[in-house]
The first five atom37 places (N, CA, C, CB, O) and aatype in JSON, in Angstrom:
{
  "aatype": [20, 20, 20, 20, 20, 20, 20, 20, 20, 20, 20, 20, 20, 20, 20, 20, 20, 20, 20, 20, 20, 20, 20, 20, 20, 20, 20, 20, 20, 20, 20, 20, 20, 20, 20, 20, 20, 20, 20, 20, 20, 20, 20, 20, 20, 20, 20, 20, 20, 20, 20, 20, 20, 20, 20, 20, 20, 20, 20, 20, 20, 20, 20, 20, 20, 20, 20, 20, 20, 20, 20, 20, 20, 20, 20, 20, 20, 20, 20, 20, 20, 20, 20, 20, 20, 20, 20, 20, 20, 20, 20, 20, 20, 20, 20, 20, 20, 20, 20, 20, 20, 20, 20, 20, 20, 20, 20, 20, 20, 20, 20, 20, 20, 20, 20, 20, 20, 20],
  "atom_mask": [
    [1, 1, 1, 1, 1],
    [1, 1, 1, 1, 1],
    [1, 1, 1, 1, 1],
    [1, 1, 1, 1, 1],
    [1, 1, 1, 1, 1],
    [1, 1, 1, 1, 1],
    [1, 1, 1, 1, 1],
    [1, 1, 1, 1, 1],
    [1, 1, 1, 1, 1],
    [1, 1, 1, 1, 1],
    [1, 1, 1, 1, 1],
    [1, 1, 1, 1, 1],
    [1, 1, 1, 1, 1],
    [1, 1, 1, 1, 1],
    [1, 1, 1, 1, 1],
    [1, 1, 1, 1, 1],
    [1, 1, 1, 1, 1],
    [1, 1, 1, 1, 1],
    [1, 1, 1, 1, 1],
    [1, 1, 1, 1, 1],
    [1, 1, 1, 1, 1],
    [1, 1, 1, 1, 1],
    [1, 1, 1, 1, 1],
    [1, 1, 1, 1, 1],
    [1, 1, 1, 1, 1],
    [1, 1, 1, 1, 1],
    [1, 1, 1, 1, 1],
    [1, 1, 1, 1, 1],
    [1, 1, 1, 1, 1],
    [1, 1, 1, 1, 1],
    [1, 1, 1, 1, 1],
    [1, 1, 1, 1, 1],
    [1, 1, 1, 1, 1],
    [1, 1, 1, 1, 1],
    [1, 1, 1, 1, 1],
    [1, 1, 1, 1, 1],
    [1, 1, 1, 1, 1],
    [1, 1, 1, 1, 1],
    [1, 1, 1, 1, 1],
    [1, 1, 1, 1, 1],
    [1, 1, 1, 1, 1],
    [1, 1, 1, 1, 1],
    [1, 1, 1, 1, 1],
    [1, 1, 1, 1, 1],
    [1, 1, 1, 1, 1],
    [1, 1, 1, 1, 1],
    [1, 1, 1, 1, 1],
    [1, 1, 1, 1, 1],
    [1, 1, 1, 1, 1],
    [1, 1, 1, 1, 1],
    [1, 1, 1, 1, 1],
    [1, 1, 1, 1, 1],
    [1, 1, 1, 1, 1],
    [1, 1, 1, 1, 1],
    [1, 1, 1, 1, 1],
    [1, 1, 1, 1, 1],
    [1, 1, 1, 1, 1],
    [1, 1, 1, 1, 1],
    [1, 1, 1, 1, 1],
    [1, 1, 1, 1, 1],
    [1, 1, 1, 1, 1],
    [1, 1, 1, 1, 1],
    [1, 1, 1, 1, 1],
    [1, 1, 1, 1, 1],
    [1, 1, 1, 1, 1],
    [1, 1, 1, 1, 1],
    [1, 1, 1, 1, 1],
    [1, 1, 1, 1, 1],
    [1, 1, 1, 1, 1],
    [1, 1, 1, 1, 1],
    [1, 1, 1, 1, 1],
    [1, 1, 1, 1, 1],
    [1, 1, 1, 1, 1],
    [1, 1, 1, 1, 1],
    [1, 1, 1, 1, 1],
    [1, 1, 1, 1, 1],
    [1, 1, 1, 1, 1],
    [1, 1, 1, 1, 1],
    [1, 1, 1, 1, 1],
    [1, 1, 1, 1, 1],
    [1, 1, 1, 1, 1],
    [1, 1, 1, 1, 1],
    [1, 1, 1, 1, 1],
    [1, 1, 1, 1, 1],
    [1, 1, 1, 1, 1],
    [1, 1, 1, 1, 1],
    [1, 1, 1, 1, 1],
    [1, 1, 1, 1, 1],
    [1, 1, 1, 1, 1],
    [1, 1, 1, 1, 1],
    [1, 1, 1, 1, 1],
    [1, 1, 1, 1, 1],
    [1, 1, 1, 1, 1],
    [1, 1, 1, 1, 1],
    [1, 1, 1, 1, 1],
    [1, 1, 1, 1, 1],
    [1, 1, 1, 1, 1],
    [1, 1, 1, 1, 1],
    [1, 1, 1, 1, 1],
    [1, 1, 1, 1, 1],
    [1, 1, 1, 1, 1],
    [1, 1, 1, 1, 1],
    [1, 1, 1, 1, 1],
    [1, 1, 1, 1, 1],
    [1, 1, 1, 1, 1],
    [1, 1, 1, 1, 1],
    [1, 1, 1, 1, 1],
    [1, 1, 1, 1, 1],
    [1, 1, 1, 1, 1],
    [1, 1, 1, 1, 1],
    [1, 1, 1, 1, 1],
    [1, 1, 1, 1, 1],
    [1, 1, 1, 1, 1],
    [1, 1, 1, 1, 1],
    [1, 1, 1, 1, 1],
    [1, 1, 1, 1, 1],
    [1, 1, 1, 1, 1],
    [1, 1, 1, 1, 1]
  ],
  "atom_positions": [
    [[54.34, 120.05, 35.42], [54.85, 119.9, 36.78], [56.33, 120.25, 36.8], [54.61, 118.45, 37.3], [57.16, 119.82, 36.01]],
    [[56.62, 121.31, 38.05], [58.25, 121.64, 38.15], [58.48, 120.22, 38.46], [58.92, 122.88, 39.44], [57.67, 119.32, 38.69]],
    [[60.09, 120.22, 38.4], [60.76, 118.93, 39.0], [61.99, 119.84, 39.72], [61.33, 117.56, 37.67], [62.9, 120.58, 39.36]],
    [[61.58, 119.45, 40.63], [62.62, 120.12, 41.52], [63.15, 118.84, 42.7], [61.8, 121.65, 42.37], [63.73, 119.07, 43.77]],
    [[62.81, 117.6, 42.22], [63.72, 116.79, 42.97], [65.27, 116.71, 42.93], [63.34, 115.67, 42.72], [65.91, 116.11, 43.79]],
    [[65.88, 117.42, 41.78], [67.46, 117.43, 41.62], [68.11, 118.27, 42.29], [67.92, 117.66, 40.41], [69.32, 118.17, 42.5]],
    [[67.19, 119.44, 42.82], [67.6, 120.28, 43.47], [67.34, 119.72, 45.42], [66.81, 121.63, 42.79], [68.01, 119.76, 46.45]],
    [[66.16, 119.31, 45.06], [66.56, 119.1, 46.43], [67.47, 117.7, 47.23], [65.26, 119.18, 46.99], [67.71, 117.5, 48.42]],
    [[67.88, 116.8, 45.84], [69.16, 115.67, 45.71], [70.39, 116.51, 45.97], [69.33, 114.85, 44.05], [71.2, 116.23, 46.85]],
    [[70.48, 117.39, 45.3], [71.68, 117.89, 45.51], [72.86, 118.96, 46.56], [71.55, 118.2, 44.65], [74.06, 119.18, 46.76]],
    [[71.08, 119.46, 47.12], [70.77, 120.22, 49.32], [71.41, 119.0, 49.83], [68.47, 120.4, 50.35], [72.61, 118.97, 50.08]],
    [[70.5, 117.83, 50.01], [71.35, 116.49, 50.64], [72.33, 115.99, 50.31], [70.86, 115.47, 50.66], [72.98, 115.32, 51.11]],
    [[72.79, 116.19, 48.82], [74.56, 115.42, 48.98], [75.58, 116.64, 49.39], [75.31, 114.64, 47.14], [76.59, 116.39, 50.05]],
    [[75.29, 117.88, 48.97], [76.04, 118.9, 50.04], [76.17, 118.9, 51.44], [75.57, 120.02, 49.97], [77.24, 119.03, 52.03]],
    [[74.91, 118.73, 52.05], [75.18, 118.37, 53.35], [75.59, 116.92, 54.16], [74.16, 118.77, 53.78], [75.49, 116.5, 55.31]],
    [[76.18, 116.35, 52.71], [76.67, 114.63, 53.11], [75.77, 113.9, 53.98], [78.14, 114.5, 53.98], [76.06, 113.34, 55.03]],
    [[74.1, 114.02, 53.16], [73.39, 112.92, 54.29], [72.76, 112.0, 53.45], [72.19, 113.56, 55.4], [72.72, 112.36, 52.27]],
    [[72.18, 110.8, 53.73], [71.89, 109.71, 53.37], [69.76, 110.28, 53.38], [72.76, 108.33, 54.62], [69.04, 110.69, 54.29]],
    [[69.5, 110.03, 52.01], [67.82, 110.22, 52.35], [67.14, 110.02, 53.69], [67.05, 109.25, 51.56], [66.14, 110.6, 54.11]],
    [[68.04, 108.91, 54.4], [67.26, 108.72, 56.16], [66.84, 109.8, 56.71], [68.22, 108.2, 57.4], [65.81, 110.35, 57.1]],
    [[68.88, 110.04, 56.54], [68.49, 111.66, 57.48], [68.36, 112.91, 57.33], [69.17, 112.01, 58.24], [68.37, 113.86, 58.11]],
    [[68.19, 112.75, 55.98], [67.79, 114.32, 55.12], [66.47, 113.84, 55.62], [68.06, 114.69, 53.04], [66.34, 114.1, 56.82]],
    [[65.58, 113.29, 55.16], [63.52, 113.17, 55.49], [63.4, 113.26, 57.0], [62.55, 111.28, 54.97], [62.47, 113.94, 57.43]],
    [[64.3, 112.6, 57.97], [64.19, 113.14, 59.07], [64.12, 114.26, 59.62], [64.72, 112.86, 59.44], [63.2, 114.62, 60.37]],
    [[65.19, 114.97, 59.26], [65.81, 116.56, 59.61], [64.03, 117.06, 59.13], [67.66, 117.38, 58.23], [63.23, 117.5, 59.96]],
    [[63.75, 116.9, 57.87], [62.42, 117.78, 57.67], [61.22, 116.92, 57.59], [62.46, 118.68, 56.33], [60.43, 117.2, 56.69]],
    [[60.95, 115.9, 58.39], [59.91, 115.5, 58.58], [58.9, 114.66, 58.03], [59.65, 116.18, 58.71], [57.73, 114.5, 58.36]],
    [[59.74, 114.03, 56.92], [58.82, 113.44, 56.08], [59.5, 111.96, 55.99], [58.63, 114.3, 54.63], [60.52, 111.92, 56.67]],
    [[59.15, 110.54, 55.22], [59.34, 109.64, 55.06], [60.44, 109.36, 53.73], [58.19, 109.23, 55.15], [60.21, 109.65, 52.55]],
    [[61.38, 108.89, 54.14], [62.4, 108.61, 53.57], [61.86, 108.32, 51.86], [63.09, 107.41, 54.43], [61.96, 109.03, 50.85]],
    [[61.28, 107.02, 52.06], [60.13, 106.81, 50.78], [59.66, 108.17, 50.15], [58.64, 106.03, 51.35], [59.96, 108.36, 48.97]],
    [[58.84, 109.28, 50.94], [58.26, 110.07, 49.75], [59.63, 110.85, 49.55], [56.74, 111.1, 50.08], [59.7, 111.39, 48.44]],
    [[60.72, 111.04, 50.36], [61.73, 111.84, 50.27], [62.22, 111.25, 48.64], [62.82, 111.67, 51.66], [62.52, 112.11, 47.81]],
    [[62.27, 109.61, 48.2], [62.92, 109.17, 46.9], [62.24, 109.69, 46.01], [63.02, 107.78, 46.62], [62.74, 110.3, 45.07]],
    [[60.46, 109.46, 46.25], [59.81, 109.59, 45.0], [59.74, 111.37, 44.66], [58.22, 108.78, 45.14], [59.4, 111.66, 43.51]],
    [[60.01, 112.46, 45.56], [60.6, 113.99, 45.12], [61.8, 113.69, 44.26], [61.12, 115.05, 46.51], [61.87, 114.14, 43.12]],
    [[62.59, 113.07, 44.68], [63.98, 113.19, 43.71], [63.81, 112.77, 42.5], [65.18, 112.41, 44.13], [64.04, 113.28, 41.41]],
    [[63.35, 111.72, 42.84], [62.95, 110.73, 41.21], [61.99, 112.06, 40.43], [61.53, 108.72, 41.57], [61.88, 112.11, 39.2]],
    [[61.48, 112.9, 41.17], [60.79, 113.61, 40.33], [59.16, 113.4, 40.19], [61.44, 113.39, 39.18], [58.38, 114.28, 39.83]],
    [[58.76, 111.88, 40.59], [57.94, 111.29, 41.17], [56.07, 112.35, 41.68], [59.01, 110.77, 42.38], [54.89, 112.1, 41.43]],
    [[56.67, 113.3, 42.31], [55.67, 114.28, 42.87], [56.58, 115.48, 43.4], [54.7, 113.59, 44.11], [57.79, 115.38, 43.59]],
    [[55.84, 116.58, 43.6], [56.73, 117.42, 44.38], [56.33, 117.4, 46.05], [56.63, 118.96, 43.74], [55.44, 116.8, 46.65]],
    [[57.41, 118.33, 46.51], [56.8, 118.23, 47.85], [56.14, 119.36, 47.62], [57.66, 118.14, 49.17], [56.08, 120.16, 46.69]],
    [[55.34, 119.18, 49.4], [54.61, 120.3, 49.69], [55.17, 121.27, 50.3], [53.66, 120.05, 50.31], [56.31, 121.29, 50.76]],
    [[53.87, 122.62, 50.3], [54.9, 123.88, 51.03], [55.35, 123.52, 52.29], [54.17, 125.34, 51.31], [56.53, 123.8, 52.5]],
    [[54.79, 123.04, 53.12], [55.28, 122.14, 54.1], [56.91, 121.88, 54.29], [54.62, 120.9, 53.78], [57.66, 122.35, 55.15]],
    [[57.14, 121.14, 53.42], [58.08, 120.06, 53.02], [59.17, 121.23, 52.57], [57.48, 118.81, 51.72], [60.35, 121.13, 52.91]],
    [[58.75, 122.18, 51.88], [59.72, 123.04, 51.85], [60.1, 123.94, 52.51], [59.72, 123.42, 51.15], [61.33, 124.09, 52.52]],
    [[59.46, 124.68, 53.13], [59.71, 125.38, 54.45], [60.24, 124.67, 55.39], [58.64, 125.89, 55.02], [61.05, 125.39, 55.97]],
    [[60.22, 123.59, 55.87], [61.15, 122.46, 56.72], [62.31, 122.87, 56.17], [60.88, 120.71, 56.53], [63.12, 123.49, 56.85]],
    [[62.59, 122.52, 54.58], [63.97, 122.49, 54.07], [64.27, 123.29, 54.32], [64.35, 122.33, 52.99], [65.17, 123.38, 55.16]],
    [[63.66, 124.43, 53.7], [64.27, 126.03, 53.86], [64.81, 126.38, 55.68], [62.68, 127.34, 53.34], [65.95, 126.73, 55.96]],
    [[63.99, 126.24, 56.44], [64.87, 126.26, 57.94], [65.42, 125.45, 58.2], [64.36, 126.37, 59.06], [66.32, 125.91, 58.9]],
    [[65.55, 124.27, 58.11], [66.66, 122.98, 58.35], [67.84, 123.37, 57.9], [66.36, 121.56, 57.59], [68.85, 123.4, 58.61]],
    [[67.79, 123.79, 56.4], [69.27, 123.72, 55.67], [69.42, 125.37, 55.59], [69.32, 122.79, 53.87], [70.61, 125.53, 55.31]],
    [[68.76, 126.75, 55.72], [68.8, 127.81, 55.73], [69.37, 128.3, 54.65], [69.19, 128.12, 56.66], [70.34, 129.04, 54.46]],
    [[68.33, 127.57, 53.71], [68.68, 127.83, 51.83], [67.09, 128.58, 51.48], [68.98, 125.76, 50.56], [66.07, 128.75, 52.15]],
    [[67.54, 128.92, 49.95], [66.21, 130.03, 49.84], [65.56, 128.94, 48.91], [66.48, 131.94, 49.02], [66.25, 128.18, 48.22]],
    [[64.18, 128.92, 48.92], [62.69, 128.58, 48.52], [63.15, 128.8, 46.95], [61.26, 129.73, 49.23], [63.33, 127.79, 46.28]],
    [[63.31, 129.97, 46.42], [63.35, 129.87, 45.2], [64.69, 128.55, 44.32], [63.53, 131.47, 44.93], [64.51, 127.86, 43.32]],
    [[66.03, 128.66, 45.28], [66.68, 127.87, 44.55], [66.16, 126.71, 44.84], [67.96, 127.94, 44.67], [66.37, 125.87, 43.96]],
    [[65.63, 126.4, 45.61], [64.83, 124.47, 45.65], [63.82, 124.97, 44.27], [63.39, 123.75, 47.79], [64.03, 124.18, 43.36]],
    [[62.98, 125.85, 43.93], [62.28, 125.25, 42.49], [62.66, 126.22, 41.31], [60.45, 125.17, 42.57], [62.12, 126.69, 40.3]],
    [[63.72, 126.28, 41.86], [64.3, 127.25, 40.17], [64.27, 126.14, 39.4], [66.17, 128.12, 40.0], [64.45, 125.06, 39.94]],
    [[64.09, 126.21, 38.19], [63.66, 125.55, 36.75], [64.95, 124.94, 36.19], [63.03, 126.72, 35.59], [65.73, 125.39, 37.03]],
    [[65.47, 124.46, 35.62], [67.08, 123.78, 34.91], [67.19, 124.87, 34.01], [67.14, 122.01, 33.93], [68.21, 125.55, 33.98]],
    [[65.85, 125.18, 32.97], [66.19, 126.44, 31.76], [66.57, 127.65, 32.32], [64.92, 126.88, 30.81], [67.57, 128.27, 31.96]],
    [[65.62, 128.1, 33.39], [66.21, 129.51, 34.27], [67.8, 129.69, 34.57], [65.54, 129.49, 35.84], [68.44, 130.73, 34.69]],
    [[68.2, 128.47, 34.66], [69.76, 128.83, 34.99], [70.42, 129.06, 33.99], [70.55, 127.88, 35.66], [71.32, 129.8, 34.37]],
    [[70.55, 128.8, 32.5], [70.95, 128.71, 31.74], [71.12, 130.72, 31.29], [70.17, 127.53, 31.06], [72.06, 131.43, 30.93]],
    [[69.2, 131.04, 31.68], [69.6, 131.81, 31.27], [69.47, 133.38, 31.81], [69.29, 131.48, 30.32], [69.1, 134.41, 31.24]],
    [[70.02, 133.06, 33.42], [69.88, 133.87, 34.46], [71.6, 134.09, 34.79], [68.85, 133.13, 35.7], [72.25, 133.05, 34.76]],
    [[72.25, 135.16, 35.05], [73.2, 135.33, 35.02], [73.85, 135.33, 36.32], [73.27, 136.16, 34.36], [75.04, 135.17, 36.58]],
    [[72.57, 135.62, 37.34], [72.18, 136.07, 38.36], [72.08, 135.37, 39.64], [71.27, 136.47, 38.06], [72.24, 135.74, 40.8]],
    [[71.7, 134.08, 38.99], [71.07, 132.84, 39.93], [72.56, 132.39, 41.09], [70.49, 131.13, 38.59], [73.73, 132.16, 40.79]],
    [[71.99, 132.41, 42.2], [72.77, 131.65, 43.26], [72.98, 130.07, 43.24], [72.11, 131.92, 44.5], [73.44, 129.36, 44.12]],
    [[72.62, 129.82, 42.3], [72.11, 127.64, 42.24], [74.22, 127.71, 42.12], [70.53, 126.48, 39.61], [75.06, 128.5, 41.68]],
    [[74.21, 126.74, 42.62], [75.87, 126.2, 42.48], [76.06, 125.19, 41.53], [76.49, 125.54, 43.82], [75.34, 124.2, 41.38]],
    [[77.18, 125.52, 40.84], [77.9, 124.02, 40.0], [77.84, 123.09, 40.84], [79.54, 123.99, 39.51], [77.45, 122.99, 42.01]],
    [[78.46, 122.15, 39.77], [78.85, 120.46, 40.9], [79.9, 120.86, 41.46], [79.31, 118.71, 40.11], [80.02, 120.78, 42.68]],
    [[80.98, 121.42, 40.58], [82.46, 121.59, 41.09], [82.4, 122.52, 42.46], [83.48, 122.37, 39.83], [83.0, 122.33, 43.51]],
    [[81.51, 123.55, 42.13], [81.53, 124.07, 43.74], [80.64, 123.63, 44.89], [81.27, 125.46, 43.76], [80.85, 123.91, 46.07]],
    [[79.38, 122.75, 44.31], [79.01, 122.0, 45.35], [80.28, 120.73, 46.17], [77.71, 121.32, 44.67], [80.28, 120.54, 47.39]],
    [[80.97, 120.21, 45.48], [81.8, 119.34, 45.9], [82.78, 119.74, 46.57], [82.18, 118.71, 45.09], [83.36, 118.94, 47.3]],
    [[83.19, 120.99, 46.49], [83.83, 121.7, 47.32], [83.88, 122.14, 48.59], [83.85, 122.32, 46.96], [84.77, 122.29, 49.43]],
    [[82.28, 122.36, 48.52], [81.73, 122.93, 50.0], [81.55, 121.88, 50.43], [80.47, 123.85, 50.22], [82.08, 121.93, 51.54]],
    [[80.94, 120.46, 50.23], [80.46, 119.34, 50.78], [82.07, 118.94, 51.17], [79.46, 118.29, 49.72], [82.27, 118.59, 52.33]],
    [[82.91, 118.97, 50.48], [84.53, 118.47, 50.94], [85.05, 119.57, 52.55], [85.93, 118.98, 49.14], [85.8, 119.32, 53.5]],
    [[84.39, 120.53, 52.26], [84.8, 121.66, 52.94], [84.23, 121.87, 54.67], [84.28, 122.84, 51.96], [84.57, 122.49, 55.68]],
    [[83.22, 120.97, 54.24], [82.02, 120.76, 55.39], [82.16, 119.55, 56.32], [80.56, 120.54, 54.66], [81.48, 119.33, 57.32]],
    [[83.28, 118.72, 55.78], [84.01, 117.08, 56.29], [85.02, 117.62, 57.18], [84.89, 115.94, 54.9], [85.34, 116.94, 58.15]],
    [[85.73, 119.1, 56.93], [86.76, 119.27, 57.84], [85.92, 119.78, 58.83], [87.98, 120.13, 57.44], [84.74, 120.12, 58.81]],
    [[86.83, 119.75, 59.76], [86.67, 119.92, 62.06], [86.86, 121.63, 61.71], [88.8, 118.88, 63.73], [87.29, 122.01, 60.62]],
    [[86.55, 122.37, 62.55], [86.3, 123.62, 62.64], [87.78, 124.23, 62.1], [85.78, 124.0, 64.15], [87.95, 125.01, 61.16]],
    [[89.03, 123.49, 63.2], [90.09, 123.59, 62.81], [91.13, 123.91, 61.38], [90.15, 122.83, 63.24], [92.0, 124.76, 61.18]],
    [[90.68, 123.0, 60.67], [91.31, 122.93, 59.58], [90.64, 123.97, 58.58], [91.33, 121.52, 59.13], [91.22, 124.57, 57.67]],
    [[89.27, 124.08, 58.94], [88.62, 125.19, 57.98], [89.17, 126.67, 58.52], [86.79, 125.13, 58.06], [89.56, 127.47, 57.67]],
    [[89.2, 126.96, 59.73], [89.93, 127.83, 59.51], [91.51, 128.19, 59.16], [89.62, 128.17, 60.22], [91.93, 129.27, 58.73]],
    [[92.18, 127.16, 59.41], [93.28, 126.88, 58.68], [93.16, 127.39, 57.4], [93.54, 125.57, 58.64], [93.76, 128.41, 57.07]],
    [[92.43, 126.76, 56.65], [92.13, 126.55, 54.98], [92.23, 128.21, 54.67], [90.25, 125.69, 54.47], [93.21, 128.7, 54.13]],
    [[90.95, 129.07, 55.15], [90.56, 130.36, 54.79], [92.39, 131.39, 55.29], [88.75, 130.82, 55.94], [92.89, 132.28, 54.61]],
    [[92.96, 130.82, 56.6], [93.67, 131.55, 57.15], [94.99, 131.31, 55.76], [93.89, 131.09, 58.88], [95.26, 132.32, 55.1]],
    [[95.43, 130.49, 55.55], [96.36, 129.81, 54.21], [95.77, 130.97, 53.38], [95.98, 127.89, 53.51], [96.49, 131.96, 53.38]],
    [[94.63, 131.07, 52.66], [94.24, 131.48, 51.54], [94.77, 132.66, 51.67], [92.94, 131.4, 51.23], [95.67, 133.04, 50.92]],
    [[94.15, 133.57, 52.88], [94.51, 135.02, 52.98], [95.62, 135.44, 52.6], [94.45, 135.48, 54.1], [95.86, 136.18, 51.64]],
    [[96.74, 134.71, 53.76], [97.91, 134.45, 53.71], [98.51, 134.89, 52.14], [98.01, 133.0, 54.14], [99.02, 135.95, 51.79]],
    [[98.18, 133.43, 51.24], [98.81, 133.74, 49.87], [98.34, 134.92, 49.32], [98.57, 132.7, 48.88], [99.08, 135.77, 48.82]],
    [[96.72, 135.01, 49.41], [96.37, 136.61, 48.44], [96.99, 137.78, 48.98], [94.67, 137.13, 48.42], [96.93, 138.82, 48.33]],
    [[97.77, 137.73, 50.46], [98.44, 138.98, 50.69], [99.74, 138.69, 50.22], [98.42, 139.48, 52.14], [100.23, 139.77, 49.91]],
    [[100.53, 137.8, 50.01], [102.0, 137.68, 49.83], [102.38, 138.4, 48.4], [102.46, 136.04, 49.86], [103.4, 139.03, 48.12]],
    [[101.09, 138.07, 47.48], [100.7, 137.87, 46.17], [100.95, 139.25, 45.33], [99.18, 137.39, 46.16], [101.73, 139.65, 44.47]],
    [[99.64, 139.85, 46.21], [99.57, 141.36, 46.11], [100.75, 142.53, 46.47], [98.52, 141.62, 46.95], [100.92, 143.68, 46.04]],
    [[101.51, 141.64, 47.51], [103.12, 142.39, 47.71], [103.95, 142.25, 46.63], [104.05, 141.78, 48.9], [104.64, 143.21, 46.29]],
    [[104.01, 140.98, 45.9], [104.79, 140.63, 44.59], [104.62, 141.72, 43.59], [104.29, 139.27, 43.93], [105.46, 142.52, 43.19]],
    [[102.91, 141.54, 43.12], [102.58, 142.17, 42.58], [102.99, 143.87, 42.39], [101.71, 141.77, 42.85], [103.45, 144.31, 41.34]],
    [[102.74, 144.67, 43.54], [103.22, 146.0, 43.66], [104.57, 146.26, 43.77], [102.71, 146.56, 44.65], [105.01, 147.41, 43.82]],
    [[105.66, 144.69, 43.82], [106.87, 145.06, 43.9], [107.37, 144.75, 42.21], [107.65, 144.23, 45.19], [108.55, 144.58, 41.91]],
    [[106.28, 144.72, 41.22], [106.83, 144.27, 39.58], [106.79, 146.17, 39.36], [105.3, 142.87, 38.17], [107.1, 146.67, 38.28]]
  ]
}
């Protein structure tokens, strides 16, 4: 049996929701929502196609394998460090995110002027 409850633990703490309202959003009972994570059972195609349009993530990264990543060079699955990022990133108001990206630009152009002026 895949276990793909870590993957789909880790869709819900990116999108900062509490099992309530992650099983809500896709339809299922909070309860069977624990026993997927725990690893417990998987869900059904059902259950994943909900996810997959709810959160507008792909099917394969909910049951990519833990070994596949290791040794796929390729794979879209995210670290923690950049999941925590985006979940931090996803707390700011529209405002500040574009702030954030507008800052970034900002420095990579100042950067690149330095640069061509060495």
């Amino acid at each position: 049996m895949i276990n793909i409850g870590p993957n789909i633990r880790r869709l819900r703490k990116l999108n900062n929701m509490n099992q309530v309202e992650f099983s809500s959003r896709i339809g299922i009972s909070q309860g069977n929502l624990s026993e997927i994570e725990q690893g417990n059972c998987n869900p059904s195609f059902d259950t994943l196609f909900a996810i997959k349009k709810q959160f507008n993530c792909s099917i394969d990264d909910l049951i990519i394998i833990e070994n596949d990543l290791v040794k796929s060079n390729n794979s879209s699955f995210l670290t923690e460090g950049e999941l925590n990022m985006i979940s931090n990133y996803r707390l700011l108001d529209g405002f500040d995110q574009k702030e954030i990206v507008d800052e970034i630009i900002k420095l990579k152009i100042a950067l690149s002027k330095m640069k061509k002026q060495i």
